[in-house]
N, C-alpha and C positions, 0 to 999 in steps of 0.2 A: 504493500500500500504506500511506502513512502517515494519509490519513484514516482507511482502516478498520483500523488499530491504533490509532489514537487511537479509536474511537468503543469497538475493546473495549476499551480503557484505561479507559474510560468506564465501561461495563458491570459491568467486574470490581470497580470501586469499589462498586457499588450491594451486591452480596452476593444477589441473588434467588433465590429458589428455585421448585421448582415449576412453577405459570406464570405467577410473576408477570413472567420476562424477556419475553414476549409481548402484555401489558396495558400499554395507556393508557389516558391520564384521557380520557372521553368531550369534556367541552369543555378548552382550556387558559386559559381564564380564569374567575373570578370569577363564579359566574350563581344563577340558580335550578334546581329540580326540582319538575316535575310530577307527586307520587307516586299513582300506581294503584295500591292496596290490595285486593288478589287474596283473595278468599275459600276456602281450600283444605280437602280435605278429605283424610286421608291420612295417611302416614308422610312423604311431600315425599320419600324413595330414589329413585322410579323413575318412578312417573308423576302425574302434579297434577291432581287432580280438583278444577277450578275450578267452583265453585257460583257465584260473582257477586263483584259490585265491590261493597268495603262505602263506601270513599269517595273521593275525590281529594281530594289537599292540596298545599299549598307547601311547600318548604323550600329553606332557603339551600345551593349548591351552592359548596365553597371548594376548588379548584382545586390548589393547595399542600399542604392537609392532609386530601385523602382518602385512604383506604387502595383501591388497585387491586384486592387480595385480593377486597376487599365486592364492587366496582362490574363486577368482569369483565368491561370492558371491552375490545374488539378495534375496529378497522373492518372493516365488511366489503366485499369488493371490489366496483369498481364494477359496474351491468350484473348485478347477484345478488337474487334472490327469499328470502335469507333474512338472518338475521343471526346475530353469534357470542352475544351478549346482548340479554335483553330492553330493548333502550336506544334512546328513536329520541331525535338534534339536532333541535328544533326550529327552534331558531334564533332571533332576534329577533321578537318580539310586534308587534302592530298598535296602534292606537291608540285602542281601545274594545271595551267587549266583546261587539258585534253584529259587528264587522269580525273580531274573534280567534274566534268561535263560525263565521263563515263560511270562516276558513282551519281550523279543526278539523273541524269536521263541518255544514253546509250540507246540504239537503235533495237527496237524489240524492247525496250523497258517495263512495257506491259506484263510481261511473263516472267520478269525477274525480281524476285521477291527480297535484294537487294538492295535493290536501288530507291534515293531518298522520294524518284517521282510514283512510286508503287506505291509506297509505305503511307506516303501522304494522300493518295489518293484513296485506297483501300482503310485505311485507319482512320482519315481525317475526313476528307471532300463528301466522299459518299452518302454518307448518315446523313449529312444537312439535308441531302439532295430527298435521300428516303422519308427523314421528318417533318419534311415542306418547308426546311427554313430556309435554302435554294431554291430556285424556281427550277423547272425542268429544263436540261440541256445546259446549266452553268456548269457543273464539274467538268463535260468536254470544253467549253470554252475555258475555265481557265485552265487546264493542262496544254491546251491550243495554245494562249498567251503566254503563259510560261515557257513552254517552249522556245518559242520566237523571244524571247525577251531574256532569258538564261544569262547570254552572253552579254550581259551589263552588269552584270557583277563576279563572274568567272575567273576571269584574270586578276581579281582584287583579292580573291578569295587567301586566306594566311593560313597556314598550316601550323604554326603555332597556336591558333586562337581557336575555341571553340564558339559552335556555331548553332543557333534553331533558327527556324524557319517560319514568320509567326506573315499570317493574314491580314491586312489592314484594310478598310476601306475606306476611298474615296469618293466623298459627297459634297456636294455645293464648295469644290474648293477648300474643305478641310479634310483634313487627316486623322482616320478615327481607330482605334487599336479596340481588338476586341471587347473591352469590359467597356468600350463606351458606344455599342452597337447593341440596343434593343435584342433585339431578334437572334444574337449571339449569346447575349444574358438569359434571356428565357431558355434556350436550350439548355447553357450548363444549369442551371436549375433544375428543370426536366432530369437532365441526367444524374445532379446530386442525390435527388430526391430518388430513385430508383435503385442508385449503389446503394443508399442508407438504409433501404428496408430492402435489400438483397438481391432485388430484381425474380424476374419469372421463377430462380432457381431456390428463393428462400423457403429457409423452412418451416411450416406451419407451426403457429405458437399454441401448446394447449391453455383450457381456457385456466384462467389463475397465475399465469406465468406474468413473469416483466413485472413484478407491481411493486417494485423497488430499485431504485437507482443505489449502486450498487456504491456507491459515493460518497452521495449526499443526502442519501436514505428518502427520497420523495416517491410518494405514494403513484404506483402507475405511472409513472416515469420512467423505467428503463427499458427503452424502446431502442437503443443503439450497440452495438459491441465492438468492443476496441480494435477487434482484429482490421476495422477500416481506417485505425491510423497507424498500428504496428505489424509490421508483414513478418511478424516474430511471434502475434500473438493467435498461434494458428488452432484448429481446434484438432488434429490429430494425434496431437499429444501434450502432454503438461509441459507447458511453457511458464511464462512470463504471468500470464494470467489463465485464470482457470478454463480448463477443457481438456475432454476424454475423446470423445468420440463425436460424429456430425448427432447423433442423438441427443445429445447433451446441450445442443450447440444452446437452446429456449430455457436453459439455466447455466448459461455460465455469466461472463463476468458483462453485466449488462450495465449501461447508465443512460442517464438521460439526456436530453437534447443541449440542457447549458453545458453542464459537466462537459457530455463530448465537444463541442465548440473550443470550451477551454484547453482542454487536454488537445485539442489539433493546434491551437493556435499554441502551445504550450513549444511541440513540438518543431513547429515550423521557427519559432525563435532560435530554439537550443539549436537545431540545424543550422541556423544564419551563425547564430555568434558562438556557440559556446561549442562547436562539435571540432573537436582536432582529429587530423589526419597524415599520413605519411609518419608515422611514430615507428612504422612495424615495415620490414622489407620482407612482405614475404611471398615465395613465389610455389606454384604448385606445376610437376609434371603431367602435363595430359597430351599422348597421343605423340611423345617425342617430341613435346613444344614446351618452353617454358613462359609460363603465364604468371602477372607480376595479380597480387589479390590486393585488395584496399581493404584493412582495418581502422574503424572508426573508435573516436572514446568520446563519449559527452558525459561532462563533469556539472551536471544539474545541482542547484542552488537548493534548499530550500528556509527557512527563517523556522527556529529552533526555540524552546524554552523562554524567557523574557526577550529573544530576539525580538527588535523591532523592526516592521516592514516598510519603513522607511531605508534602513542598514541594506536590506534585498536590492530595492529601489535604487539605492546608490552602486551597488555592485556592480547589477545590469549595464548601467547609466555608465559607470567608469571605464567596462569591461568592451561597452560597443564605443566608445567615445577613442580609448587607446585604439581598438581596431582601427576605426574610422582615422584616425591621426597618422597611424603606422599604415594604411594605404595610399594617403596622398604625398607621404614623404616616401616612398617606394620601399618601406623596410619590411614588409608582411611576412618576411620569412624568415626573420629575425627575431620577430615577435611569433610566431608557429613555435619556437624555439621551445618558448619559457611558460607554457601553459600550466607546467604541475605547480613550476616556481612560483608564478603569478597565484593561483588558487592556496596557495601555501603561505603568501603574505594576508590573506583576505582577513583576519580577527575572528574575535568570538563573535557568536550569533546567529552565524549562518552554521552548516554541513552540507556533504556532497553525497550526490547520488551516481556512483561510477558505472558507466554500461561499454565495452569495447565490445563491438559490433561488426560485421562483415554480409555485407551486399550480397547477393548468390540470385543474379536473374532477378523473381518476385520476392523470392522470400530474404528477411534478417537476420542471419545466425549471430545469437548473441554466444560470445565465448565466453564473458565474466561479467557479474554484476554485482555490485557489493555500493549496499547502503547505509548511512550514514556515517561518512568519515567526514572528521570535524578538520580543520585547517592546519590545527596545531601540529595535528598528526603526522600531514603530509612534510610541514615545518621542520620538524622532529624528525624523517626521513634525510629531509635536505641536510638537516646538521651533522647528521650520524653519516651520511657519505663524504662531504667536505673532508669530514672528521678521518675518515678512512684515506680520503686521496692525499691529504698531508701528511700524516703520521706513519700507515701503513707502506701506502706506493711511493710516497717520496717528491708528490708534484709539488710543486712550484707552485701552481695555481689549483685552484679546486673549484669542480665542473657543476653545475645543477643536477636537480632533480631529473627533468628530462631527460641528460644524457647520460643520467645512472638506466632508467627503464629501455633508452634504446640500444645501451651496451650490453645487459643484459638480454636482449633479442639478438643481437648481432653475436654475441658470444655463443649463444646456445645453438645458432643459424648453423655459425662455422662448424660446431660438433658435430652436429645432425648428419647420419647420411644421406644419398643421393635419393633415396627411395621417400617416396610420399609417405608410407606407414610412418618411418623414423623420421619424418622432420615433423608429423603430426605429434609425434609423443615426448618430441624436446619444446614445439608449441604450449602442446597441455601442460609442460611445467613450466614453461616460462607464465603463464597465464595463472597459474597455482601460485606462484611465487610472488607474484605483481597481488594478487587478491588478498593474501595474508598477511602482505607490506600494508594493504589500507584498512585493512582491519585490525589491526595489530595484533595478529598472533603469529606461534613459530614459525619458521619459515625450515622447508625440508632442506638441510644442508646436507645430511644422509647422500639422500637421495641424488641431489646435485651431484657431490662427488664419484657415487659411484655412476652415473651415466657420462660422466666427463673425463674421470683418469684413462679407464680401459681404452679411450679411444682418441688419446696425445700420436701415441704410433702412429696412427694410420695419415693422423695428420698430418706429420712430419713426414712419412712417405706419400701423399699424392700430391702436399704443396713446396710453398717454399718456406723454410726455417726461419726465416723474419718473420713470417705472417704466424707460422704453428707458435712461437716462442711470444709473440703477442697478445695471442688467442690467451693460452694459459695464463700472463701475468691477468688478464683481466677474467679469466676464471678465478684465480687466487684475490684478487680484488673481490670476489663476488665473496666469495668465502668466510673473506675476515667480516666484512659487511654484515653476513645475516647471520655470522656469530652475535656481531654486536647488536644487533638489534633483537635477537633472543634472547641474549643477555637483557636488555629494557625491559621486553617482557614478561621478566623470569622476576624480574624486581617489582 
């Protein structure tokens, strides 16, 4: 329960209305937009009589400072023929613009389920046209327009920057993005309103059920279940929140309409500001390819004991303000640095809610989640390694928090062998290891040692002796470390 009151702790910070507690930003970082300029004809109320594409352009996409309202943004769920918004991810560009014309539209495009002009038509175009919020024959004409019109932003195209593809329309000489098109609004409605009570496939409630908000205890209120904001929180097996089986699904962890508002909007903040990533290098064998995986940590607040929610207030406020500071002076990766460090100065009053997480297609594999660690705690990690890097290893300087959790992934990385089992099961201790650190209990040194000594050899034979001889001093760094901090423990 105290993650999901901290995330509507979260929520209720934001103040949303409407829906905006429902919308996120289509990308979370910094990118571009490929604007299709929709020719319409109409009032734009009810239905959009699209006569053609007058152009494509670029523009800069700022991740920070758009308004959700405009962009109406949703995801839509995996395995689905439509979307909530005119909005496709493109995603990273090619490296010329014969190569980016062959991932948009290639000859024969229609049959290849690739390419961004399929995806967008199949996923996106379509539906309007099926729910009469296009008029008949617009999806061939703007694929028609697009088309012809491609080659006005092709050669622009950057292959460092990422990319979506959002629909705009043009009326009476303005420029309208979809949250300020009627007839775009009412749809994603339509379609909010359908994911929320399940669509065609939900399952029937017996009578008596939902008649409690599983939350905030209100009577015949819990008509929503979480799993529409946590793709972790699945019902086939005991997760994050309760469920057994799809039979179960009319008693598990149900709330009602505020509560979920807040809990989405909860989350869509912790996303923007508080979610770190690139902490973990880890990569998985499949298929004789090596594939790089993104582990996420969101370090969620919540106000504690005589905490005052003013103290919360200012966090946020500090917390998005540094952000926002350390991206217009270009240091964002500087500051990604010192996230444990940062949550480890924060004072009494507050505690965190730690969840490192991993993407996988639709669903969220959470690897560790450990609730309530007060700041002090993390503080008291940071001193107890300083404490280590001067006394024990003999540095000069003494590193943070951060780079104690990512030397400990890098160290256990190196051990691991080649095979996906063993690097899976120096993962689960690295991730055992990290959980007991914010909890404050033992940490298996045992166990460390013996999965690390027997296999210095092999090290030493497949690499080079700089690196194996590295490897170990900061095994032996890890050592004296969660001696000493069992030692606190023990006291």
């Amino acid at each position: 329960m105290g993650f999901l009151q901290a995330m509507q702790q979260m929520g209720q910070s934001e103040k949303k209305e409407g829906l905006e507690p429902y919308l996120v930003r289509p990308m979370d970082q910094d990118g571009k937009e490929v604007r299709v300029w929709l020719q319409v004809k109409g009032d734009l109320q009810e239905i959009l009589d699209v006569v053609g594409v007058s152009r494509i352009d670029l523009a800069d996409y700022k991740a920070n400072a758009l308004s959700l309202k405009k962009y109406i943004y949703k995801k839509a769920p995996s395995q689905t023929t439509s979307s909530f918004s005119p909005i496709h991810p493109a995603g990273r560009m090619k490296n010329n613009a014969e190569q980016n014309r062959a991932a948009f539209c290639p000859p024969q495009w229609e049959d290849n389920k690739n390419t961004h002009f399929f995806k967008i038509k199949n996923r996106i175009l379509n539906d309007y046209e099926r729910e009469g919020v296009f008029s008949a024959g617009s999806v061939e004409r703007i694929l028609q327009g697009m088309q012809k019109k491609i080659d006005m932003v092709l050669p622009d195209l950057d292959n460092r920057q990422s990319y979506i593809v959002i629909f705009v329309v043009e009326h009476n000489g303005d420029l309208l993005y979809p949250g300020e098109v009627p007839a775009l609004v009412k749809y994603f409605e339509r379609k909010l309103k359908n994911s929320l009570s399940g669509g065609k496939k939900a399952a029937k409630k017996p009578a008596g059920t939902y008649q409690n908000c599983s939350i905030c205890g209100k009577d015949k209120s819990g008509e929503v279940t979480l799993d529409k904001v946590f793709k972790f929180a699945t019902f086939d097996k005991v997760s994050v929140l309760a469920g057994l089986d799809k039979k179960e699904i009319p008693h598990s962890f149900a709330v009602c309409q505020s509560c979920y508002e807040q809990i989405s909007s909860g989350r869509e903040k912790v996303d923007r500001i508080l979610r770190k990533g690139n902490l973990f290098e880890i990569f998985s064998i499949k298929k004789n390819k090596k594939k790089r995986r993104d582990v996420f940590v969101w370090a969620i607040p919540e106000v504690v004991g005589s905490g005052d929610l003013k103290m919360f207030e200012r966090f946020l406020y500090s917390w998005e303000e540094k952000m926002s500071n350390n991206d217009l002076a270009g240091t964002g990766e500087k500051t990604e640095e010192q996230y444990f460090t940062r949550l480890a100065k924060t004072g009494q009053g507050l505690i965190f809610h730690f969840v490192f997480w991993e993407k996988n297609n639709a669903q969220e594999i959470v690897h560790l989640m450990t609730e309530d660690v007060p700041p002090e705690r993390l503080a008291r990690l940071e001193t107890t390694w300083k404490k280590v890097n001067l006394e024990f290893a003999g540095w000069t300087k003494a590193t943070d928090l951060d780079m104690a959790i990512r030397s400990l992934h890098a160290t256990m990385n190196t051990f691991a062998g080649k095979s996906n089992a063993d690097k899976n099961i120096f993962w689960e201790l690295t991730m055992k290891v990290i959980g007991n650190m914010l909890q404050g209990e033992v940490l298996p040194v045992d166990t460390f040692k013996q999965l690390i000594v027997p296999r210095l050899p092999r090290l030493v034979f497949e690499g080079d002796t700089k690196k194996a001889g590295l490897s170990m001093r900061y095994a032996e760094l890890w050592v004296e470390y969660m001696n000493r901090l069992n030692q606190e423990v023990s006291r």
